[in-house]
N, C-alpha and C positions, 0 to 999 in steps of 0.2 A: 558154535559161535553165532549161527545165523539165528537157533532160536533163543537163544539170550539176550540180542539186540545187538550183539559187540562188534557185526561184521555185519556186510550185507553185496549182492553180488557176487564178484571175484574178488575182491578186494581181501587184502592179507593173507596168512600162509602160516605153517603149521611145518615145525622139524622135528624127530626122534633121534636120536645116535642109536647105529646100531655095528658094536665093533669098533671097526676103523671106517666106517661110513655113519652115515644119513641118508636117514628116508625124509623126505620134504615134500610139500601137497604142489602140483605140476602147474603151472601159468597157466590162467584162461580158461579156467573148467571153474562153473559155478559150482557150489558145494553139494549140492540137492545132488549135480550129476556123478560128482566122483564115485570113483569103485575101485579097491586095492590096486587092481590092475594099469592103476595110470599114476600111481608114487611111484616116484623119481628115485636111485640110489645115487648118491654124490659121494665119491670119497672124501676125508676131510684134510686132504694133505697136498689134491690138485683140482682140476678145473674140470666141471661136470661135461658131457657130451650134449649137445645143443640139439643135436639135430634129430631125435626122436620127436617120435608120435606126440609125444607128451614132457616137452623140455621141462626144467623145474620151475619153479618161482623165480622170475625175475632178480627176487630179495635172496639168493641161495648164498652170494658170497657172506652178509652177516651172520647166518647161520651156519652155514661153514666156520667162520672167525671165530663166533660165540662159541660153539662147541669146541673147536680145537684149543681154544686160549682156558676154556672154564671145565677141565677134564670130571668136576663134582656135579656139573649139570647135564642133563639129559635129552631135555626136551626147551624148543624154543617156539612162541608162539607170539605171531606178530598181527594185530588188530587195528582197525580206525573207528577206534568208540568214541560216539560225539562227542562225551564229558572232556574226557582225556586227550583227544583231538584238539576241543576247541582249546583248551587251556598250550596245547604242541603250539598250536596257531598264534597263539599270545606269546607265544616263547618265554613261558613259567614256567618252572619246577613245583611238584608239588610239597610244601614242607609242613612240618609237624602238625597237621590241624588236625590228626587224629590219632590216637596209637597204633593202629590197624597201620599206620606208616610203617612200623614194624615187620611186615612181614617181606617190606621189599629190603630189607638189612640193612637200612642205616637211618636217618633221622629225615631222608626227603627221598621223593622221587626224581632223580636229576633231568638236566633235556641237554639233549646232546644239538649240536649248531644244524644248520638246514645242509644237505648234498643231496645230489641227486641220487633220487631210487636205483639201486643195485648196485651202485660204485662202490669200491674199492675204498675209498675216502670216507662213504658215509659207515660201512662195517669197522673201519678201526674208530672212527671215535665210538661208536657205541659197545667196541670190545671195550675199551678205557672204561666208559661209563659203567661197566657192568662187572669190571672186577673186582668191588665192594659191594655191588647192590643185585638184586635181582629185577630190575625194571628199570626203562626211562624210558622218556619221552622223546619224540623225535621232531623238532622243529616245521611245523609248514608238513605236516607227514601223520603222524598216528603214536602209536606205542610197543613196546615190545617187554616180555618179561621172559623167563628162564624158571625153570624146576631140577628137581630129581630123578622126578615124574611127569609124564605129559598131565595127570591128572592134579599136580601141586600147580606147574603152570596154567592151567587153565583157571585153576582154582586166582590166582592173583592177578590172572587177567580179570576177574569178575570184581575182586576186591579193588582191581586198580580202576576202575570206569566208576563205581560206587564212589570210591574217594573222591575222584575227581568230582564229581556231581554235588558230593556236600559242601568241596569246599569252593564250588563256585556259587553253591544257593547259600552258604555263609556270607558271601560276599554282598548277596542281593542287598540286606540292610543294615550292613555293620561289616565291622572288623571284625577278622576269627583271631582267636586269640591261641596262640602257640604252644604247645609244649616246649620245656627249657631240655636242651640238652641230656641235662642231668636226668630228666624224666623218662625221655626218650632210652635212654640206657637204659635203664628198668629195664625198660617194655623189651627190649630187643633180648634183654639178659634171659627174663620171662618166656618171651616165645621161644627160643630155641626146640626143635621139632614139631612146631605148632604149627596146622595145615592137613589137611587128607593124604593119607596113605596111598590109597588108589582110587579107581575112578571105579565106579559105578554105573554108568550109563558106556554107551556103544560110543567108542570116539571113533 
C-alpha cells in the first residue's frame, strides 16, 4: 500500500480470516518494518489480548465485526488515500460517475457518519454499511473495503482511490454526469466474478 501511494507511515491496517480468527497488521509498526512475526491473531467472537509485544490495530474491533457479520468475505483492508479521504472529509458518498462503481456492489460508494477510531460505534455503522457493498467511506477518517481475497481487496482499494480522484477532477469544471440506475444494474449484472483471483506480488 505504501508503494502504490494509498497509505503512508503507520497509518491503516490490513485483516485476513483465518478459521475462527484473524490475522491483523499490529499498531505502531511502520510497514517497511513488519515481519510475520508481529501479526496479531484476534479471535472473531471476543476481545484480542492487549498486552503483547505487538497489540493489534487499534481498528481491530471493525474487522473483527466485518468479518464476523460478512462470513463470504476474507480479507478487510483499511487505507487514507488522499482522493478518497478528501471526499471522507467532505462527507460525500461516491456515486455512479463511473461503472467501475460496480465493483463495490451497488450503484455508490456509501460514507458511514464520523466516530471515533476503534470504537465499537464506529465498527457497527460500517458493518451496516457493508452488508450490500464492499466499501465505504468513513467520515473525517479514510476508507475501507472487503474481498474474498486479500488480493480482490486490495485490488478495490486501488480502484477505490482512482475513482475517487476522477470524480473529484470531474468536478474541477463541470458537472459529472451520472449513470441512471438502470444502467448501473447492467454493470453490476455484468461484473459478477469480475476482479483478480489472486495476488501476484508478496503481500
Amino acid at each position: 500500500m505504501i508503494a502504490s501511494g494509498l497509505n503512508q507511515g503507520t497509518s491503516g491496517n490490513v485483516s485476513v480470516r483465518c478459521g475462527d480468527e484473524m490475522i491483523i497488521t499490529p499498531s505502531g509498526v511502520t510497514y517497511d518494518d513488519l515481519v510475520p512475526e508481529m501479526m496479531c491473531r484476534v479471535p472473531l467472537d471476543a476481545a484480542p489480548d492487549l498486552k503483547g509485544p505487538y497489540p493489534p490495530s487499534s481498528e481491530w474491533r471493525f474487522h473483527q465485526t466485518i468479518l464476523r457479520e460478512n462470513p463470504a468475505q476474507s480479507a478487510v483492508v483499511h487505507a487514507h488515500p488522499a482522493h478518497a479521504t478528501a471526499l471522507a472529509v467532505q462527507r460525500r458518498p461516491i456515486p455512479a460517475c463511473h461503472y467501475m462503481i460496480a465493483a463495490f456492489g451497488g450503484n455508490n460508494v456509501p460514507l458511514v457518519d464520523y466516530a471515533l477510531f476503534g470504537s465499537a460505534e464506529l465498527a457497527d455503522m460500517i458493518a451496516s454499511a457493508l452488508k450490500d457493498r464492499h466499501a465505504c467511506l468513513m467520515a473525517n477518517h479514510g476508507a475501507i473495503v472487503t474481498g474474498d481475497t486479500l488480493a480482490r481487496a486490495l485490488w478495490r482499494m486501488e480502484e477505490l482511490e482512482n475513482l475517487a480522484r476522477i470524480y473529484l477532477l470531474a468536478q474541477t469544471n463541470g458537472t459529472p454526469t451520472l449513470l441512471t440506475d438502470e444502467q448501473m444494474q447492467d454493470v453490476i449484472s455484468a461484473f459478477a466474478g469480475y476482479g483478480p483471483r489472486q495476488s501476484t506480488r508478496s503481500v
